[in-house]
C-alpha angles and dihedrals in degrees: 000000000000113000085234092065097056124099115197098198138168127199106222130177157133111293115275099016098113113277105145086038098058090051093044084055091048089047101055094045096046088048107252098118116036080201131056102240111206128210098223090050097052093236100116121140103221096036097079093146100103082218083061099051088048096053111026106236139111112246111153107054097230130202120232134169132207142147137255127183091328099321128107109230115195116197126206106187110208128206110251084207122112091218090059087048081128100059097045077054098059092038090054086044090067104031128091108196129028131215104207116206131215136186105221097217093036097044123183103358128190092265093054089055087057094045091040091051082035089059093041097056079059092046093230116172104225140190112210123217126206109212133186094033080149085075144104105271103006114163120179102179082049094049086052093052093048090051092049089042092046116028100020072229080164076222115184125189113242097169133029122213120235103238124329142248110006081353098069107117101141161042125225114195114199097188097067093012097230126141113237122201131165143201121191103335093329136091137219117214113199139144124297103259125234096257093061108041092084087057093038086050096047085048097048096053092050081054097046090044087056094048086044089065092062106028121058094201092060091049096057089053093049096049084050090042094238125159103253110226111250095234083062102054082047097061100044099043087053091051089049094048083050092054090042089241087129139029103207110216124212138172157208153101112293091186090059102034098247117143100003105113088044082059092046093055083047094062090054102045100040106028125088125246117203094277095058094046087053137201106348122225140241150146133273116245107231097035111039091201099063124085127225119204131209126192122206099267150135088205099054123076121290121267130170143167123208104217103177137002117207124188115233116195084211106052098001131225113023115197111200120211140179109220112218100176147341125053115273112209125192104261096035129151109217136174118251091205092184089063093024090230136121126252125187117212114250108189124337114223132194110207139221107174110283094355125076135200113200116209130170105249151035125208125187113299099027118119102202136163122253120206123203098030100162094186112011121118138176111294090018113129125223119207151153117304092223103045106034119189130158121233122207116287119222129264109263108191107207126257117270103186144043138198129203106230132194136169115241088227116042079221086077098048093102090035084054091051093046089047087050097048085053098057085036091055082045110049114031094203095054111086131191124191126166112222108221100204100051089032090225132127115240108201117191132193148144107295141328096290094046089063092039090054093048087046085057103046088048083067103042099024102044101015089238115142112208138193108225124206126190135310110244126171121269106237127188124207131224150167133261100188142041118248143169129230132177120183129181112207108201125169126166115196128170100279122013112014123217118231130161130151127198137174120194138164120221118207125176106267101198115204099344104087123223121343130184126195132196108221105155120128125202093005102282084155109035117243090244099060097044087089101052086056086051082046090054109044087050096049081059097050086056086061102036123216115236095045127353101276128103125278121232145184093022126127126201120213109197102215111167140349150150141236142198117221085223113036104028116102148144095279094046091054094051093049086045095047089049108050089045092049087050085043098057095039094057086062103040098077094268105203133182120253110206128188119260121196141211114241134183114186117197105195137153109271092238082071099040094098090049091037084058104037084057099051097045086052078059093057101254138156116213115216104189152338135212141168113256098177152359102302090000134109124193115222125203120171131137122248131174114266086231083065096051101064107118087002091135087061098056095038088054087045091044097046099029083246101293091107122089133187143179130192131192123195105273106185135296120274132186114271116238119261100255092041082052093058093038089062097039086051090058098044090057083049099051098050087046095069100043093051090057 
């Protein structure tokens, strides 16, 4: 297989518009399934989470490989829920080339905005599909505006649909202006009839308009109203779609097998393979400006990024990478350059869904899957060991909810923490501490589902039962104002004694994390010792200070200290450093940080005044509104994430159910004073009683 002949795509969409379907559809006519699996029967492909088949989502974004008129496609389906944003982002980071799904009634939802900015930051060319156009409302030219008014997707129609909703019996294809129509899985090619020509011409000028813009030799044809021959517009469609100057839009009916070899053939002809998305960048290792190139090819040096590690009861951890460059061969020792250590390949799989093939090597463009990986983990690169370079990590939001876990027998509590590190090791942006005081486990995540989901492969997964408490937000805790501390820890005991001094000064930090800064003159702290206050002052901010949940956006500054030759130590240093740091925290203004979130809120015009009187009463701010259909208006606005529990149930009893939302985590803000005091109230509480 020539590199030019591979397309690395991922299927990415809205929730509910068809996504599984449509690559259940493409793997059954490109021979991958001999049977037509179905979502609402469980039976997916690539859902194999049980959690998946139950609930008809996907959740975990799989690999698959198949082939299409001589070229090699390989799929990564991608989850439509907010909660699973990560995995669509690493999906997006490895791909080349991106199918965007549309339902044809629904339109662009909120979800497809996130995925289509999401693809944008990656700078991936992309083809849209309209599906369902069989169904009650469909409306593909809307669909296409939405898509221009809401995403400046620059969409252009390459196909028309033949008649719409229970109506839909055809394909027109304005490229090679030909009529589709199917019965079963096949389809029927014929001439375009006399009723349509007038629309297919219309259409067709409006195609070749758009490709005159970019290609000269168009243009001339079209000023001298020449046909323009069909190689041609291919060329230069493909070209545009490459340089993201065009979103080709096609359409169909996945369920009924209308449209999907057209879009098939799409793939192939407007997506990009490696070589056309040329070298990929990354970083040197030992000087961060300057920038390191790899060329698609087995001769370069080898380059690789793990995007995703799943955990498979049969073989173990799998570590899935993209191969840039460079050829990987089982038994391989590569660099990881993230943690600067070396890995050796165990055994190199290529997937297809639940089954793997090993083979015995991977050449640029493959995704395959890596067995025996003892330190990788997602975002890491593997390279060369020679000739070392970083390639960009991918984006990780933060993690906006937590979740107080316990095992319903104590037996299970390390079979709980094992299980834990597993899904930690899995999924970056799910997060697991014990809290030694409370002796409970306070798991965070993404959003309500995602903890649902984890809770629920605890059980299945890892046969380990758990009491869930509440979902509560998960705050962070700063500074406003710049103080100094200075603390001297003395104890004397009856043999060693422990001392250490430091003074430090705090200051806010806004928007850059923790820094710490080495300010000590004539070794007054010995250099030895300057790390474990470093060490101290972190593991604090682990714990927080005010109350209990991790600081963020200050930077320490180590001024002065002293030491003793006998009872200083490393130890010493870290409790010294601590209790300053807590100290000085405690007077410099400490104040909550909560999560806001982004929401967008599609609803009928008759709710909009009761839909915005609630969400000013939680404390909202509405950015804008806009109107996204016929008798229906689009909300954004921005509400704290404190505010959103329970938040699908109001909306259905406000709206009679005919109202829908997403949100996505924004940034964190500062929580008002009396809400301050509000939270800090019930964590004493809390603690109150179980303490009794």
């Amino acid at each position: 297989m020539t590199l030019n002949k591979l397309r690395n795509i991922g299927i990415a969409a809205h929730i509910d518009a068809g996504k599984t379907t449509t690559t259940e559809r493409l793997l059954f006519f490109t021979g991958v399934n001999r049977k037509l699996g179905e979502v609402h029967d469980g039976q997916a492909t690539m859902d194999f989470m049980k959690q998946e088949q139950e609930r008809g989502i996907t959740i975990a974004s799989a690999a698959i490989s198949c082939s299409w008129n001589n070229h090699q496609i390989n799929i990564i389906d991608t989850p439509g829920h907010v909660d699973f944003t990560v995995e669509v982002e690493r999906s997006l980071r490895v791909i080349d080339g991106m199918v965007a799904l549309f339902c044809a009634v629904g339109g662009v939802e909120p979800q497809s905005e996130t995925v289509w900015n999401q693809a944008e930051r990656y700078k991936v060319p992309r083809i849209a599909f309209v599906n369902k156009i069989d169904r009650t409302g469909a409306d593909y030219h809307e669909v296409i505006k939405q898509m221009n008014e809401n995403l400046d997707a620059r969409a252009v129609a390459f196909q028309l649909p033949i008649g719409l909703e229970e109506d839909f019996r055809g394909i027109l294809d304005l490229m090679n202006c030909k009529m589709y129509t199917f019965e079963d899985t096949k389809t029927i090619v014929s001439e375009i009839p006399e009723e349509f020509k007038a629309q297919t011409r219309e259409f067709k000028q409006q195609l070749v308009e758009r490709l005159a813009d970019f290609n000269e030799e168009i243009l001339e044809l079209f000023l001298e109203d020449k046909e323009v021959p069909f190689e041609l517009l291919k060329s230069a469609a493909r070209e545009a779609t490459l340089k993201l100057l065009i979103t080709p839009v096609f359409c169909g009916a996945a369920y009924k097998n209308k449209g999907i070899t057209q879009l098939l053939d799409a793939v192939v002809d407007y997506l990009p393979s490696p070589v056309d998305k040329g070298a990929v960048v990354g970083m040197d290792v030992d000087d961060h400006e300057k920038a390191r190139h790899r060329n698609p090819s087995p001769k370069e040096p080898f380059a690789a990024l793990a995007f995703k590690l799943i955990h498979d009861p049969y073989v173990g951890q799998q570590t899935f990478v993209r191969v840039y460059s460079g050829t990987l061969k089982s038994g391989m020792q590569v660099m990881n350059s993230t943690k600067g250590k070396p890995e050796r390949i165990g055994r190199i799989m290529k997937i297809r869904a639940k089954d793997r093939e090993e083979v015995s090597e991977a050449v640029p463009g493959d995704i395959v899957a890596l067995i025996g990986m003892k330190l990788t983990k997602t975002g890491d690169t593997l390279c060369d060991m020679e000739h070392q370079l970083h390639l960009e990590s991918i984006h990780i939001p933060p993690s906006v909810i937590e979740l107080k876990i316990n095992p319903v027998s104590r037996k299970d509590q390390s079979k709980l923490g094992e299980a834990l590190s597993k899904l930690v090791n899995e999924d970056p942006s799910f997060h697991a501490r014990f809290d030694e005081e409370t002796e409970e486990t306070i798991i965070s995540g993404m959003g309500e589902l995602h903890l649902e989901i984890i809770v629920d492969r605890l059980k299945h997964e890892f046969g380990v039962e758990v009491v869930v408490g509440e979902p509560s937000v998960a705050f962070r805790e700063t500074i406003t104002m710049e103080i100094e501390a200075e603390y001297r820890h003395s104890k004397q005991t009856g043999g060693k004694g422990q001392f250490a001094q430091t003074l430090i000064r705090i200051e806010p930090n806004e928007g850059k994390g923790y820094e710490f800064v080495d300010k000590i003159k004539g070794g007054s702290i010995p250099n030895e010792y300057i790390p474990s206050v470093n060490k101290g002052i972190l593991k604090t901010l682990a714990d927080g200070v005010l109350a209990g949940f991790p600081v963020v956006d200050v930077k320490v500054v180590l001024i002065d200290g002293q030491f003793h030759p006998v009872d200083s130590s490393d130890f010493a240093f870290q409790t010294c450093a601590s209790i300053c740091f807590k100290q000085g925290f405690m007077k410099a203004n400490p104040i909550l940080l909560e999560p806001v979130m982004k929401v967008e809120i599609n609803t009928p015009d008759d709710y909009i005044g009761d839909i915005v009187g609630n969400l000013n009463k939680r404390r909202g701010k509405i950015e804008s509104m806009r109107r996204h259909r016929k008798g229906s208006q689009k909300l954004n606005g921005f509400v704290p994430l404190q505010e959103m529990f329970g938040y699908a149930t109001t909306l259905r009893n406000l709206s009679s159910g005919r109202a829908n939302y997403s949100m996505e985590f924004y940034q964190y803000m500062p929580v008002g004073k009396a809400i301050q005091e509000e939270v800090l109230k019930k964590i004493a509480e809390k603690k109150r009683q179980e303490n009794k």
